[in-house]
N, C-alpha and C positions, 0 to 999 in steps of 0.2 A: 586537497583533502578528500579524502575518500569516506563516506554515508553508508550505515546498514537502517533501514526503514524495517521496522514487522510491525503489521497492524492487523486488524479485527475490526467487522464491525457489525454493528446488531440494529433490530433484532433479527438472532437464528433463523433459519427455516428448515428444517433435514431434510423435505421432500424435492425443495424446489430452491436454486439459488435465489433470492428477492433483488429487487432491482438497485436497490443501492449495493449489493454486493456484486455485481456485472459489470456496474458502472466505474465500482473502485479496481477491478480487475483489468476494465478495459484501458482506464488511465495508466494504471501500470504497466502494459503490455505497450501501450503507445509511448512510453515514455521515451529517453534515450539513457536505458537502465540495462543493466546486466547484472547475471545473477540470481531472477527473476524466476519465484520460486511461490506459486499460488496454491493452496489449499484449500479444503472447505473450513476448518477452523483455526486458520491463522497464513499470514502472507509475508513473505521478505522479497526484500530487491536491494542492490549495493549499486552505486554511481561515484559518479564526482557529487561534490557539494552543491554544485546551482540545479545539477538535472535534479537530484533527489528532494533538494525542497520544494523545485518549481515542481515537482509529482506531487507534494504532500499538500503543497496548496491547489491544487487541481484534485488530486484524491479528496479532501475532506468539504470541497462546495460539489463536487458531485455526488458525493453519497449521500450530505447533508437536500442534498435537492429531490435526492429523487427514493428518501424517506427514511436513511439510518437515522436512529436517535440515541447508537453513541459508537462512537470511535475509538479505539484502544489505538494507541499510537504509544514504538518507541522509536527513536531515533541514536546510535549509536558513529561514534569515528571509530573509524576500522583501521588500525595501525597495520605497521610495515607487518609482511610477514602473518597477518591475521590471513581468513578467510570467511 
């Protein structure tokens, strides 16, 4: 089964990325994801099912650690033929 992850997470900064949002960035980039597709206001990435959770459980104790205080998360199955 194949995973679409888009998340957010706050709070904002415009000037400067803040550190929970580098940190969820850099989990995401190390993950083993493709698809991977970071913004300043909103983030996706597509896997298999175990990469993509085991990101989402690594994205949300790192941004929770290092000072988001909230996380938008959705998690979608990406059927045959989607993108």
């Amino acid at each position: 089964m194949r995973l679409r992850v888009e998340f957010t997470t706050e709070p904002f900064d415009l000037d400067e990325a803040p550190a929970h949002a580098v940190a969820a960035r850099r989990v995401i980039e190390a993950a083993e994801l493709d698809a991977v597709d970071v913004g300043p206001f909103g983030n996706t990435a597509e896997g298999g099912a175990d990469a993509v959770l085991k990101a989402v459980d690594a994205l949300l104790r790192e941004s929770l650690a290092t000072g988001a205080t909230r996380i938008s998360l959705q998690v979608n199955v990406v059927g045959e033929g989607e993108a």
